[in-house]
C-alpha positions in Angstrom: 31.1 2.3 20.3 32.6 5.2 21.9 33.5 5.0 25.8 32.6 8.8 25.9 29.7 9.1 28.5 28.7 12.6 28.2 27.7 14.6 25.1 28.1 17.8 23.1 25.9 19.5 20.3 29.0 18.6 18.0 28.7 14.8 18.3 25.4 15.3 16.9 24.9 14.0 13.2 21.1 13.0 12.5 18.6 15.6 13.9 14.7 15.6 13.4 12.2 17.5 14.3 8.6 17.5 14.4 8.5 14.8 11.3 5.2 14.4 10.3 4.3 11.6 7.2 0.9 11.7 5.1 -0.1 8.7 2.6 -3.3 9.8 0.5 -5.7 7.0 0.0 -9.2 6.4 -1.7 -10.2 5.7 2.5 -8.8 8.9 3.4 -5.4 10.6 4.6 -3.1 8.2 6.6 -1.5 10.1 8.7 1.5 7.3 9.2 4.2 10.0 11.4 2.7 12.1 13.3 5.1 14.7 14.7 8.7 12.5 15.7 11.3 14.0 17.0 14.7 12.0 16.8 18.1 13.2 17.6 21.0 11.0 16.8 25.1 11.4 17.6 28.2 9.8 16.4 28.7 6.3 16.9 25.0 5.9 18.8 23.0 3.0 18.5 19.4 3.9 18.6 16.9 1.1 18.6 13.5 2.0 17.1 10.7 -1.0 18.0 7.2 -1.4 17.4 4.4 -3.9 16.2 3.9 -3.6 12.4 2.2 -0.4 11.3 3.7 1.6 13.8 5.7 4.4 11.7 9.4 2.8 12.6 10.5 2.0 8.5 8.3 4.9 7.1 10.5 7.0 9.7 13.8 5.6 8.5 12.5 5.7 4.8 11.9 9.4 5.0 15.2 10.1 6.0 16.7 8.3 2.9 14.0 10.0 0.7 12.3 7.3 -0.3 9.1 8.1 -0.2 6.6 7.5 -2.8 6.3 10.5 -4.9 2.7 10.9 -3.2 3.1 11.4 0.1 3.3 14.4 1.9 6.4 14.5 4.2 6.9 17.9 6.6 9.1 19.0 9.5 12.7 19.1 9.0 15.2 16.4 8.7 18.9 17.7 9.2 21.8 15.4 8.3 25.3 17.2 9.8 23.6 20.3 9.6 22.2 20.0 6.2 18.1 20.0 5.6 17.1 17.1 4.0 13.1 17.5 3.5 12.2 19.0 0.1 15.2 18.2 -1.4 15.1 16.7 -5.1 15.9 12.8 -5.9 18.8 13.6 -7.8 19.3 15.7 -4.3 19.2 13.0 -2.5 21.0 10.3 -4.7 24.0 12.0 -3.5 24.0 11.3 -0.1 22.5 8.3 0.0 25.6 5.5 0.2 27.7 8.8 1.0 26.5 10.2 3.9 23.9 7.9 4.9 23.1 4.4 3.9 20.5 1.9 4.3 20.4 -2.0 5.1 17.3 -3.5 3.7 15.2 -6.2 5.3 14.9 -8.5 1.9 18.5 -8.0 0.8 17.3 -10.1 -1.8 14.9 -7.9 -3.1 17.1 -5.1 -2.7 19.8 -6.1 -4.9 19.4 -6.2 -8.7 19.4 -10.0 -10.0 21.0 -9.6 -13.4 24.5 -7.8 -11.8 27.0 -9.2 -9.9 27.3 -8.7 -6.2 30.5 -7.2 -6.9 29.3 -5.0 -9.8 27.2 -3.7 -7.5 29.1 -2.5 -4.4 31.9 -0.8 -7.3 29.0 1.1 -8.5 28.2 2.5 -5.3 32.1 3.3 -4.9 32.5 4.8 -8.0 29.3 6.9 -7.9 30.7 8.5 -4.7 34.1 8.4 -5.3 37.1 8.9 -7.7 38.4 5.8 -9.3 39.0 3.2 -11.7 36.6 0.4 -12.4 39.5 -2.2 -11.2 40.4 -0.2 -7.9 36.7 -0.3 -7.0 36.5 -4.1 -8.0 39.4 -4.2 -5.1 37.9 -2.0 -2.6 34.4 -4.6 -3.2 36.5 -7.4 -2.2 38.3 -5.9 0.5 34.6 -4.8 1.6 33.3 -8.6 1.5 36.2 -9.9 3.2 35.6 -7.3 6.2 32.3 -8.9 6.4 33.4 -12.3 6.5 32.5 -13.3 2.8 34.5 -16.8 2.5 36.7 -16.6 -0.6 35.8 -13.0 -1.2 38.1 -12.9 -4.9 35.9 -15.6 -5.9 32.5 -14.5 -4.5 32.5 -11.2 -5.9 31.5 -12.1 -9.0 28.8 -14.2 -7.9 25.1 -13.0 -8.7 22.3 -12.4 -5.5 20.9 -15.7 -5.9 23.9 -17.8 -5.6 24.3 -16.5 -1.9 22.3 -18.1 1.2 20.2 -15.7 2.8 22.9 -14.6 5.4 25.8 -14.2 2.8 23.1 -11.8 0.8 23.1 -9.3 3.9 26.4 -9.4 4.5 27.0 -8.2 0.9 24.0 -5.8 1.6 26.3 -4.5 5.2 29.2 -4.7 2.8 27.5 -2.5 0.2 26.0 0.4 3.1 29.4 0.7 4.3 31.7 0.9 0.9 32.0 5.0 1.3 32.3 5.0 5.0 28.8 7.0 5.7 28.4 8.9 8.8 24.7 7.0 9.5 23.7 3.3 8.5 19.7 3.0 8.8 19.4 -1.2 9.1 14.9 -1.8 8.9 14.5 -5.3 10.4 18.3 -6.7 9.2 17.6 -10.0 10.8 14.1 -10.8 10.4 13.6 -14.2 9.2 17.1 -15.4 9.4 18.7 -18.1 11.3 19.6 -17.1 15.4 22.9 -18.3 13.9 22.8 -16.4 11.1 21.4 -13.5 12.9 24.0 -13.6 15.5 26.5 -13.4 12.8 24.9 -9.9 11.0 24.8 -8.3 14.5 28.2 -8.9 15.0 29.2 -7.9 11.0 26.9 -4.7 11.4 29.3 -4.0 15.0 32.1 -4.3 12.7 30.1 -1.7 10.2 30.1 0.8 13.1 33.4 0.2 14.7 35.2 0.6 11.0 33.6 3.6 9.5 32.4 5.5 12.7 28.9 5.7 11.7 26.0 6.2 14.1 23.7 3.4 13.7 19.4 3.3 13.6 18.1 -0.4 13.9 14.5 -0.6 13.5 13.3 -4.1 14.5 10.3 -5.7 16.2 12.5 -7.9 17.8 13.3 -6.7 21.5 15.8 -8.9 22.7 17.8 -8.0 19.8 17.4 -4.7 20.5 18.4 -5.4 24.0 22.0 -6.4 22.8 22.6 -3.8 20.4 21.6 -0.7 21.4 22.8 2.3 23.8 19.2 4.4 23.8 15.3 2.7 22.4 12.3 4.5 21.0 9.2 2.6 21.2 7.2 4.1 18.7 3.0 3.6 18.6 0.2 4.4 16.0 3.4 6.9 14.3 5.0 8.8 17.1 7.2 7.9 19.9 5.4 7.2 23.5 8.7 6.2 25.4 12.6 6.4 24.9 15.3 5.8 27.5 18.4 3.9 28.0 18.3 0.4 27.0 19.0 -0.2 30.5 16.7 2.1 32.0 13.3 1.3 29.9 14.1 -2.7 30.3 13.9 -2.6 34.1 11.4 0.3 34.5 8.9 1.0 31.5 6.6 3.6 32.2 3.9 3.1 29.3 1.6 0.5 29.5 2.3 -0.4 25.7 5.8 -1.2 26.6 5.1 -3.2 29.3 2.7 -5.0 27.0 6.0 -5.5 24.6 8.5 -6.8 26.7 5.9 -8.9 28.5 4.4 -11.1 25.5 8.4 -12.1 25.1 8.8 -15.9 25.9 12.3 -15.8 27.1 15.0 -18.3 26.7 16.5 -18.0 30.2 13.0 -19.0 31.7 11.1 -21.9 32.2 8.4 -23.1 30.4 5.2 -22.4 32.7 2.5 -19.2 32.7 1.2 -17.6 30.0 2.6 -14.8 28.1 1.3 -11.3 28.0 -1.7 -10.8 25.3 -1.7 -7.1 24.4 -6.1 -7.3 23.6 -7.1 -5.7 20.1 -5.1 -4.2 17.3 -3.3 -0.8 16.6 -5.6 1.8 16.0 -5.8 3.4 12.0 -4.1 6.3 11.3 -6.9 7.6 9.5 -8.9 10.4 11.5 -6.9 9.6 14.9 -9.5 11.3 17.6 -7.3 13.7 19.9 -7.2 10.5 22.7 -4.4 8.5 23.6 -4.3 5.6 20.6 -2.9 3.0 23.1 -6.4 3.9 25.3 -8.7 1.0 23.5 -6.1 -1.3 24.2 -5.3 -0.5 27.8 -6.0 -1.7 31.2 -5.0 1.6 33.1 -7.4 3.8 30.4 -9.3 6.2 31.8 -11.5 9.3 31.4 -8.3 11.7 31.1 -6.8 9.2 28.4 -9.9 9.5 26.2 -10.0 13.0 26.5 -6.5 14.0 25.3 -3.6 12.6 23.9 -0.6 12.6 26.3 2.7 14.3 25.8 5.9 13.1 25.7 7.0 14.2 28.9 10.6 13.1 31.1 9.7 11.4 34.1 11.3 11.4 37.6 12.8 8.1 37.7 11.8 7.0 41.0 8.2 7.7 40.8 7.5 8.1 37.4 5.6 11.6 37.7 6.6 14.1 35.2 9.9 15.4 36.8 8.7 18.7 36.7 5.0 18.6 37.7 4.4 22.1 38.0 4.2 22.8 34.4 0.7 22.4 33.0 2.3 21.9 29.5 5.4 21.1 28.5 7.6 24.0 27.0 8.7 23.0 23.4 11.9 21.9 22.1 15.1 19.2 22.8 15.9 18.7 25.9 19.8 18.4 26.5 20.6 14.8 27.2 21.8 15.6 31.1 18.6 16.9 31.8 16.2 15.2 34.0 13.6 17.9 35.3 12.4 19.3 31.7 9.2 18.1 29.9 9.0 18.0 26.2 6.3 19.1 24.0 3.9 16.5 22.6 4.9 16.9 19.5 8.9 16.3 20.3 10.7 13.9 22.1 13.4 14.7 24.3 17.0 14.9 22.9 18.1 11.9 24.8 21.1 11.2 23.1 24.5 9.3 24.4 27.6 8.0 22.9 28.1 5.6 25.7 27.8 2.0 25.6 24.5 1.0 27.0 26.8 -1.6 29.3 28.3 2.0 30.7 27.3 2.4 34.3 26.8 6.1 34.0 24.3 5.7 30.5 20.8 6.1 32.3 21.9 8.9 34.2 22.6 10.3 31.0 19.8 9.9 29.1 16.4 10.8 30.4 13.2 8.8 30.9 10.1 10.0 28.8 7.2 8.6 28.0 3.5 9.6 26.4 1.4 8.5 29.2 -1.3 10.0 31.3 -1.2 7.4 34.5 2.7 6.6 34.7 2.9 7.0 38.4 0.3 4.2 37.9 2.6 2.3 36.1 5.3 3.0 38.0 3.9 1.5 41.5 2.6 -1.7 39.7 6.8 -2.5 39.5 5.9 -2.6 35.7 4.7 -6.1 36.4 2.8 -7.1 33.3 0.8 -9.3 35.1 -0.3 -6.7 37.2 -1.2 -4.4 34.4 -2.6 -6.7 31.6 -4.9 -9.5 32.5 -3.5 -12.8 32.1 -5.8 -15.6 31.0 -5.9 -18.8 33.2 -4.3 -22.2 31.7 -5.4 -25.3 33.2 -2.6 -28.2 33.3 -2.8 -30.7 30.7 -5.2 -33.5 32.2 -2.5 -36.4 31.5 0.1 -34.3 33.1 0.3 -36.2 35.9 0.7 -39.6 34.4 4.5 -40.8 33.6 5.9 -40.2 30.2 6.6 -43.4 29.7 3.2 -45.2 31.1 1.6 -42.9 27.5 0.2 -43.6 25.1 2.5 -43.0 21.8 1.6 -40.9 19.0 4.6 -40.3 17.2 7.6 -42.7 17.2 9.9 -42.1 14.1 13.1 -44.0 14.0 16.5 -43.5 11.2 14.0 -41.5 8.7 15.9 -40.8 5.4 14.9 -39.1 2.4 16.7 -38.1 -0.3 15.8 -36.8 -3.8 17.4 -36.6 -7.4 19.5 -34.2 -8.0 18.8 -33.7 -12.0 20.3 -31.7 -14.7 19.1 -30.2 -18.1 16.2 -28.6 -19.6 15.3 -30.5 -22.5 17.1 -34.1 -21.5 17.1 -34.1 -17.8 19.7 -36.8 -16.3 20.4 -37.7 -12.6 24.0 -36.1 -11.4 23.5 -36.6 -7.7 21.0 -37.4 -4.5 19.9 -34.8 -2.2 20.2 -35.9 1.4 17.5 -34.1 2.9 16.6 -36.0 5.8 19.3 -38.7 6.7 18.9 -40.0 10.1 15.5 -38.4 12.4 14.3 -39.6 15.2 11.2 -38.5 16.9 9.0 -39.5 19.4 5.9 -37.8 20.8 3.5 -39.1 23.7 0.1 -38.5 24.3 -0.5 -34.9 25.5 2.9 -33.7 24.6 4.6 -30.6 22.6 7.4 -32.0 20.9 9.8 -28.8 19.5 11.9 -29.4 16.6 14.3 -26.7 15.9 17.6 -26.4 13.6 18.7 -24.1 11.1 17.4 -23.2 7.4 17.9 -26.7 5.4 18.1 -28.8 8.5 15.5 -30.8 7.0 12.4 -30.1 9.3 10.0 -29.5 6.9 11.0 -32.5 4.9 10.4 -34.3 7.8 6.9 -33.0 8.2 6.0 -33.9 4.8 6.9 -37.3 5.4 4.8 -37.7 8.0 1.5 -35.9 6.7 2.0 -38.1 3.3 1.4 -41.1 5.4 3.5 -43.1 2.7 6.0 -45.8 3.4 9.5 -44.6 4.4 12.2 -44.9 2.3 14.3 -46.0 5.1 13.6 -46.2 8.6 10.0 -46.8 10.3 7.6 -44.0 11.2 4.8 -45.4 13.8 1.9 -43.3 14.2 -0.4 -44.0 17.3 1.4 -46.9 18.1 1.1 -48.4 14.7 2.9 -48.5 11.8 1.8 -46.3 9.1 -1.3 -47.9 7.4 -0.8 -46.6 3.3 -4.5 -48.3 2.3 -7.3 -45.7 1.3 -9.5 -46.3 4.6 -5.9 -46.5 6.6 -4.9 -43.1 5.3 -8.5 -41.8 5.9 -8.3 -42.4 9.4 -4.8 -41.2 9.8 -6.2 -38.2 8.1 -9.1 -37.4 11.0 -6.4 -37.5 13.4 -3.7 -35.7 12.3 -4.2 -32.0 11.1 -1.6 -29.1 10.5 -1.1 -25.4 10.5 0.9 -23.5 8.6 3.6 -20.7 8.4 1.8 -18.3 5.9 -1.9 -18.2 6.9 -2.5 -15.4 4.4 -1.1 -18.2 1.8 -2.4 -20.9 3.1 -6.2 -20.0 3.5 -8.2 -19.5 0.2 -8.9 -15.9 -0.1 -12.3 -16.9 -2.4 -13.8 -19.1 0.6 -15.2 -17.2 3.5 -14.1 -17.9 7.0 -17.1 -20.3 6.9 -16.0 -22.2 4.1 -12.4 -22.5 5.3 -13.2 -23.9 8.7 -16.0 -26.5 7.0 -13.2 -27.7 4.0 -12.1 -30.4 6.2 -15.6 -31.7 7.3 -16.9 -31.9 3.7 -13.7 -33.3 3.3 -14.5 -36.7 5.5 -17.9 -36.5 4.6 -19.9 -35.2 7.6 -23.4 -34.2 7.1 -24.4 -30.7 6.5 -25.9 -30.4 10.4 -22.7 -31.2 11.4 -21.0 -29.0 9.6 -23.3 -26.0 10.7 -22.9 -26.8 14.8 -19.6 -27.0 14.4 -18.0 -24.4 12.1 -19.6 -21.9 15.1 -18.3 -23.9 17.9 -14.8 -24.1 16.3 -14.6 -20.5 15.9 -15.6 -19.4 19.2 -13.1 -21.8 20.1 -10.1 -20.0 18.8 -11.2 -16.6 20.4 -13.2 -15.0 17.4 -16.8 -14.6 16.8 -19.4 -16.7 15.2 -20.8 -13.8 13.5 -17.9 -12.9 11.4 -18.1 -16.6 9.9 -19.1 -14.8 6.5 -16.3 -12.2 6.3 -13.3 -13.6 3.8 -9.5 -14.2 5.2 -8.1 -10.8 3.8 -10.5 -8.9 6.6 -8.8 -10.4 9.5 -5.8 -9.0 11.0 -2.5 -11.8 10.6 -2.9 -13.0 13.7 -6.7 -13.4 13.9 -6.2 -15.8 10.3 -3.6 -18.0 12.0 -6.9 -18.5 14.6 -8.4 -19.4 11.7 -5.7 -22.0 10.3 -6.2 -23.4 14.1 -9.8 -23.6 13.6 -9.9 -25.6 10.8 -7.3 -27.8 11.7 -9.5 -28.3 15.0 -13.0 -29.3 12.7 -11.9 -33.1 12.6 -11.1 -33.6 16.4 -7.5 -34.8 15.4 -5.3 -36.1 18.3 -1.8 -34.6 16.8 -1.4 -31.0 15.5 1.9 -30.3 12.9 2.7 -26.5 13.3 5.3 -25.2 11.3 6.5 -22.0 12.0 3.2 -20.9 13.3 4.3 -17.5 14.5 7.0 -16.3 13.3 5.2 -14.0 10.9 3.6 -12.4 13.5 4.2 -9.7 16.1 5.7 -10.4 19.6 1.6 -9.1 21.4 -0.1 -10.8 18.5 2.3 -14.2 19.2 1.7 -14.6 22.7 -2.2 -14.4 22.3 -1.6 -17.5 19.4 0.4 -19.4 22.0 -1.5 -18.7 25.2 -4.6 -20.1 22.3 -2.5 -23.1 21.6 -1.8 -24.2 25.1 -5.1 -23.7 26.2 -6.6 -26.4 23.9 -3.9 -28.4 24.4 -5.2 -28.6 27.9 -8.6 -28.8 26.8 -8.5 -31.1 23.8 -5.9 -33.6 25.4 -4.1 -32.3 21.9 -0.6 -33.4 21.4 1.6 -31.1 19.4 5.0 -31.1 16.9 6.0 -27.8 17.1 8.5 -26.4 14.1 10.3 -23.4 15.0 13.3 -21.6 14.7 12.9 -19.4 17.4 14.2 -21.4 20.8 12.6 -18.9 23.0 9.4 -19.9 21.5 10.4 -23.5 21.8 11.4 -23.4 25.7 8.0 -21.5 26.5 5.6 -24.3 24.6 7.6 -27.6 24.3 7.7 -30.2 26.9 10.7 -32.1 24.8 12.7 -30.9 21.9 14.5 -32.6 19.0 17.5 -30.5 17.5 18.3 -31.3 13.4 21.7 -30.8 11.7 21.6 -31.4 8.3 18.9 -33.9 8.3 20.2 -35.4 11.4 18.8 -35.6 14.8 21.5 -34.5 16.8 20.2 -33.7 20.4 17.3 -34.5 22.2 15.5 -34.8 25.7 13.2 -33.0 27.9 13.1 -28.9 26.8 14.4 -27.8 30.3 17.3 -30.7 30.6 18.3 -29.7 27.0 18.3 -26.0 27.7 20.2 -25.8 30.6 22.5 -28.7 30.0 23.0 -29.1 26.2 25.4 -31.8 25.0 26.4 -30.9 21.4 28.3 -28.2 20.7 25.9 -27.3 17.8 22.6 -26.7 20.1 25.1 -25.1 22.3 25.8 -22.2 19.5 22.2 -22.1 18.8 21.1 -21.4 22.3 23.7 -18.5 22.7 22.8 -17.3 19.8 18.8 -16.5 20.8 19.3 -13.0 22.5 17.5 -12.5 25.8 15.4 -9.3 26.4 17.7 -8.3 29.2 20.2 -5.5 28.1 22.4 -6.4 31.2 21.9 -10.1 30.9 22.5 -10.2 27.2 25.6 -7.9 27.4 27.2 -10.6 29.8 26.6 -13.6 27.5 29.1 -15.4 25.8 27.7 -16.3 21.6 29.0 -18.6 19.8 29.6 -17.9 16.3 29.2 -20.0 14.0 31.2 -19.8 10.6 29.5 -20.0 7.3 26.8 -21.9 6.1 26.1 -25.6 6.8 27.6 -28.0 4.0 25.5 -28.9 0.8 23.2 -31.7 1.3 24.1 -33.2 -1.9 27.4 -34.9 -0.5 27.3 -37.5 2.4 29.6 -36.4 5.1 31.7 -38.6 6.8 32.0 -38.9 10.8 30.5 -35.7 12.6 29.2 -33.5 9.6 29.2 -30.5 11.7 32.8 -31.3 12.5 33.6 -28.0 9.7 31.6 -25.7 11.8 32.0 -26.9 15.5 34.0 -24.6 17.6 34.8 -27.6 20.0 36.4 -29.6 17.0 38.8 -26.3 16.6 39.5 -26.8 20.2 40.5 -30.2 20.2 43.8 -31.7 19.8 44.9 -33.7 16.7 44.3 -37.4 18.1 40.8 -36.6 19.4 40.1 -34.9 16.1 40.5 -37.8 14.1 37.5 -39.6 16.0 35.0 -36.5 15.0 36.7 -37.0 11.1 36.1 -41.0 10.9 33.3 -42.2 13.0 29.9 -41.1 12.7 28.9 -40.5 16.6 25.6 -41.9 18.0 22.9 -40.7 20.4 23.8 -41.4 23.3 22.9 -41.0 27.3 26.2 -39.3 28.6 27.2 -39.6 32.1 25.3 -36.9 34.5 22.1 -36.3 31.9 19.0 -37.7 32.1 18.0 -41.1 30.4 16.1 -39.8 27.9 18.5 -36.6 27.2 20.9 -38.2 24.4 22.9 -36.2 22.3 25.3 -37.2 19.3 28.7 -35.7 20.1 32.0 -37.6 20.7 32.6 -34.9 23.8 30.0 -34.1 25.4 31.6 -33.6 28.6 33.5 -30.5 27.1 30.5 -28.3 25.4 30.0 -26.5 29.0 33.5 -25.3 28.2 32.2 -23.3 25.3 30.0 -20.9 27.4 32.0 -20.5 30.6 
């Protein structure tokens, strides 16, 4: 990014104005943009967030043109001058990959399974440029080796689904910047990788920017991520924009309640476990027939009379007190505002043309860039501190009952020792014969004490959802012992029966995972019917369940597909609540959802915890989630336990070089914070499963190994380390690393 700090009409390359985005439905007109106003310069990072439904990729998609034929798109979109809106697909097919180019959230999806990745990025060179069909093969692979594609000759001519996830959107950054476009558009790039892997695409799409010059848009959900990457953010609400600023600037002082909402429901990595997160109440508004009223009003504390009776313009604020900085104008005049301006409102159907080349870690940044928002009460806001807690109400979490009691005087409900399971590893259609084992769990260790959250976290084929199958099959291990409330694991029918009462789970996908052709009713009484209780019991208790989780009795007869995503993952808790079971398996339970809709689902799940006495094994890859809920974590590396202890011990003090990367890897929503952090990047992809390492098996990856010299490296290549307590950690903090003593090192 440019070290420029000021800004001319020149540097500017993306410009729209009063965008507006209409979707005709058999319900009625959804009006899905309603009036943005965006201006973007050369080698800018602008951040667009927002929960789901808020107009962020529909925004980016119009300015590709890639709309459905349908929908009514008007205001004007200028790309380096030229006017984009109205023009033709053939039009358009021209600049897209040229001029402007798009990273896709499902690269997957986005790339066409029967070419070659390599096939694929030469088309888009020789589409937009003069060539041969050999000198575009070469300018593919010089493409995937500038995104750090490991044996790039060879990879090219490799098809989408023989890449991981990560390698897929490297090809996909690889692919946007192949004719050096003046804008990249990247809608949710990282969503539902790896922190590792994500970590890694951040840095690759940097590398995007820095090579061809382009100004970049990143739309994401994800704040802290924004945090890191970008210079200016646009929080965007029921399809317009109701604050932009500095990265700096809106993370220490939001003015609209709905941002405050935002960065409050984070759980943050750099904090202690302890209060509850920040519930924004309800869900967005529709976009059909919006009232002229503020759309954030139904969901806000500060509404009031004024917010209901008008919808607030996008005005620039006066930094200190958060007034309009020019109060005396009853309206705002209409049109940009120049990016040194901080006295001029904007209209309320365009946002101010806050615009800077700078990078966000610039000191001079926020005085470039001015402070708007869409808000009738931010001098409110602005002398609550933008506390959340001040603004939203926070619901009160009693301490678990047992808390008090000594972990080890507990009662045990989970003690899992050298679990391994592997599976064949077959070949042929017609006569299938075994080649190989897959060693998808070789070596986990778990144990869980009454009234506890244990976190289990590791990357994508780490083995953690193997592991939760073995337990909830309640079969015999195939090696190792797995003791379930302090007793071995019973396999007879009235054993499993039992085990079955007290042990329930909840799942990633609700929408998958509920039965969309049983009402809510149904869903919650399955497991009831299931162990036989009598129809009386069932109806007390399907009511009590679901006023349990937050939702009400009354909508018992409504079906799964009427329930917004976060009120059917109450439900999944509901129904895994009907048998009173003393251990709850969640895996992944939030990570569909959106950050105001998550912290409501964990607030819920540590309230019952304290209720119920529940005890929890918590399956995440998100380690911000896991440092807010767990009490203990376990950390997996290719099927191996390779860290473990108390959640805050771990955190601040980890042992292994591989929880270590992880850890730095999890940005923090803290532009200044995250800017000063040091990440660890972590090469390529873990090794296959199908071979049994010798000594460390991360030794390949581990940026300590690289460090070390020869004669220490033969101990990590030839003997397999053990967990073990090292010297200044806790007793029950073990970690399996020959050096423990020299993973501070890597984040000094």
């Amino acid at each position: 990014m440019s070290d420029t700090t000021t800004s001319t009409a020149t540097d500017e390359i993306l410009r729209v104005r009063d965008l507006h985005v209409r979707f005709p439905t058999p319900r009625g007109e959804v009006h899905a943009v309603r009036g943005v106003d965006l201006e973007l310069r050369r080698g800018e990072v602008l951040g667009i967030v927002g929960e789901s439904g808020s107009g962020k990729s529909v925004t980016s998609m119009a300015v590709l043109g890639l709309l459905p034929e349908t929908t009514k798109v008007s205001g004007s979109i200028e790309l380096d001058g030229d006017q984009l809106v109205g023009r033709s697909d053939r039009q358009m097919s021209k600049l897209r990959g040229a001029k402007v180019a798009m990273v896709f959230q499902d690269p997957l999806s986005a790339f066409t399974p029967v070419y070659t990745i390599g096939e694929q990025i030469a088309e888009t060179v020789r589409i937009h440029r003069a060539g041969s069909k050999q000198q575009a093969r070469e300018r593919a692979i010089e493409l995937l080796k500038l995104v750090g594609i490991p044996q790039a000759e060879s990879r090219v001519d490799a098809f989408p689904h023989e890449f991981s996830g990560g390698m897929r959107q490297r090809a996909m950054i690889a692919m946007a910047m192949a004719n050096d476009p003046e804008v990249i558009l990247a809608d949710e790039p990282t969503t539902a990788l790896d922190v590792t892997i994500q970590a890694q695409i951040i840095d690759v799409l940097r590398t995007a920017q820095r090579e061809t010059g382009a100004a970049l848009v990143f739309v994401s959900h994800d704040l802290g991520v924004i945090a890191g990457i970008a210079d200016r953010i646009a929080v965007m609400y029921a399809g317009r924009i109701v604050e932009t600023a500095s990265a700096e600037e809106l993370f220490a002082r939001p003015r609209m309640p709905y941002t405050i909402g935002l960065i409050g429901a984070l759980p943050r990595l750099d904090e202690s476990s302890g209060g509850p997160l920040v519930p924004i109440p309800g869900s967005p508004p529709s976009l059909i027939g919006l009232p002229d009223a503020c759309p954030f009003a139904d969901r806000c504390p500060l509404a009031a009379a004024v917010c209901r009776g008008s919808e607030p313009a996008l005005l620039v604020l006066d930094v200190e007190t958060g007034r309009p900085a020019d109060a005396s104008h009853g309206t705002s005049t209409s049109g940009p505002v120049s990016s040194t301006s901080t006295s001029s409102p904007v209209s309320s159907t365009s946002s101010p043309a806050v615009a800077s080349t700078s990078s966000p870690a610039a000191s001079s940044t926020s005085a470039t860039v001015p402070h708007a928002a869409a808000c009738h009460r931010t001098d409110e806001v602005a002398a609550a501190h933008a506390d959340a807690g001040a603004i939203f109400s926070l619901p009160e979490i009693d301490a678990v009952p047992i808390a008090h009691v000594p972990r080890a005087e507990r009662k045990p409900v989970v003690q899992v020792a050298g679990l391994t399971k592997t599976f064949p590893l077959v070949k042929g259609s017609v006569f299938r014969r075994k080649v190989g084992d897959v060693y998808a769990v070789d070596g986990v260790d778990l144990d869980i004490r009454q009234g506890e959250t244990l976190g289990l976290v590791g990357e994508s084929g780490s083995g953690k959802s193997t592991t939760l199958h073995q337990l909830m099959d309640l079969e015999k291990p195939e090696v190792g012992s797995v003791e379930l409330f302090g007793a071995p694991v019973d396999t007879s029918k009235s054993g499993t029966k039992t085990l079955r009462n007290r042990i329930s789970m909840v799942f990633q996908d609700p929408a998958a995972s509920l039965d969309p052709r049983m009402s809510v009713y149904d869903v919650v009484a399955e497991p009831l019917r299931a162990v036989g209780a009598s129809s009386d019991r069932i109806e007390a208790r399907v009511p009590e369940l679901i006023e349990l989780v937050g939702l009400r009795a009354a909508e018992a007869d409504r079906y799964p597909h009427e329930f917004s995503g976060g009120q059917r993952q109450r439900i999944s808790i509901a129904r895994a609540l009907a048998t009173e079971p003393e251990l709850i398996v969640l895996d992944e339970p939030v990570s569909a959802l959106d950050v105001s809709i998550q912290a409501g689902v964990l607030n819920l799940l540590a309230d019952l915890k304290a209720r119920l006495g529940l005890s929890y094994l918590f399956v995440s890859h998100d380690l911000s989630v896991i440092r807010h809920v767990a009490d203990r974590v376990s950390v997996m590396y290719l099927g191996r336990t390779v860290e473990e202890g108390a959640v805050d011990e771990v955190f601040e003090r980890p042992m292994h070089p591989y929880t270590a990367a992880l850890m730095s890897a999890v940005p923090v929503p803290d532009p200044v914070l995250e800017r000063s952090r040091t990440t660890i990047l972590l090469p390529g992809d873990p090794p296959s499963p199908t071979e049994r390492q010798t000594g460390c098996r991360f030794r390949s990856r581990c940026p300590l190994y690289a460090m070390l010299p020869e004669t220490q490296r033969a101990r990590c290549q030839d003997e397999v380390p053990e967990k073990t307590s090292h010297r200044g950690a806790a007793v029950d903090h073990r970690a399996a690393c020959h050096y423990p003593e020299q993973v501070a090192t890597l984040v000094a």
